[in-house]
C-alpha positions, 0 to 999 in steps of 0.5 A: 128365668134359669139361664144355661151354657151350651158348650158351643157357647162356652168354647166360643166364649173362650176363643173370642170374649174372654181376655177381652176385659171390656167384652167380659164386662159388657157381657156381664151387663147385659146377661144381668140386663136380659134377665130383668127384661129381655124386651129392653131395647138396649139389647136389641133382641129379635126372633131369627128367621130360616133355619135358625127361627127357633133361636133368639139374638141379642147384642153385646155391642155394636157387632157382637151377638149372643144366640139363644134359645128358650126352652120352658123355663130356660133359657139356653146361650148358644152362640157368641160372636161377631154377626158373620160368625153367629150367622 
């Protein structure tokens, strides 16, 4: 599995993950946790539903989302935030 950086989620990482040395970490984490088995459920990973059910979710922490897509053989970070600000 290849993971790839939309720039939405790059600029959203910037603006509200990093900085946040905690966040930084539990991110790193949990990519690294993801790549091994996306299926685990620490993650809490699900399929969106409505106009965003081609993307995926899984949690950083108790509030924090990341946004996904899978696409072959990659998979595309799209998002990053708090639940309102994903959703």
């Amino acid at each position: 599995m290849k993971i790839k950086y939309h720039a939405n989620f790059v600029k959203n990482y910037k603006k509200r993950v990093r900085g946040n040395v905690k966040l930084e970490k539990k991110f790193e984490r949990r990519i690294r946790m993801f790549m091994v088995d996306a299926s685990n459920p620490v993650l809490r990973n699900h399929r969106l539903r409505g106009e965003k059910r081609d993307y995926w979710s899984f949690g950083l922490s108790g509030d924090m989302r990341v946004i996904y897509r899978k696409m072959n053989d990659e998979v595309w970070l799209y998002d990053i935030g708090t639940h309102n600000q994903v959703y």
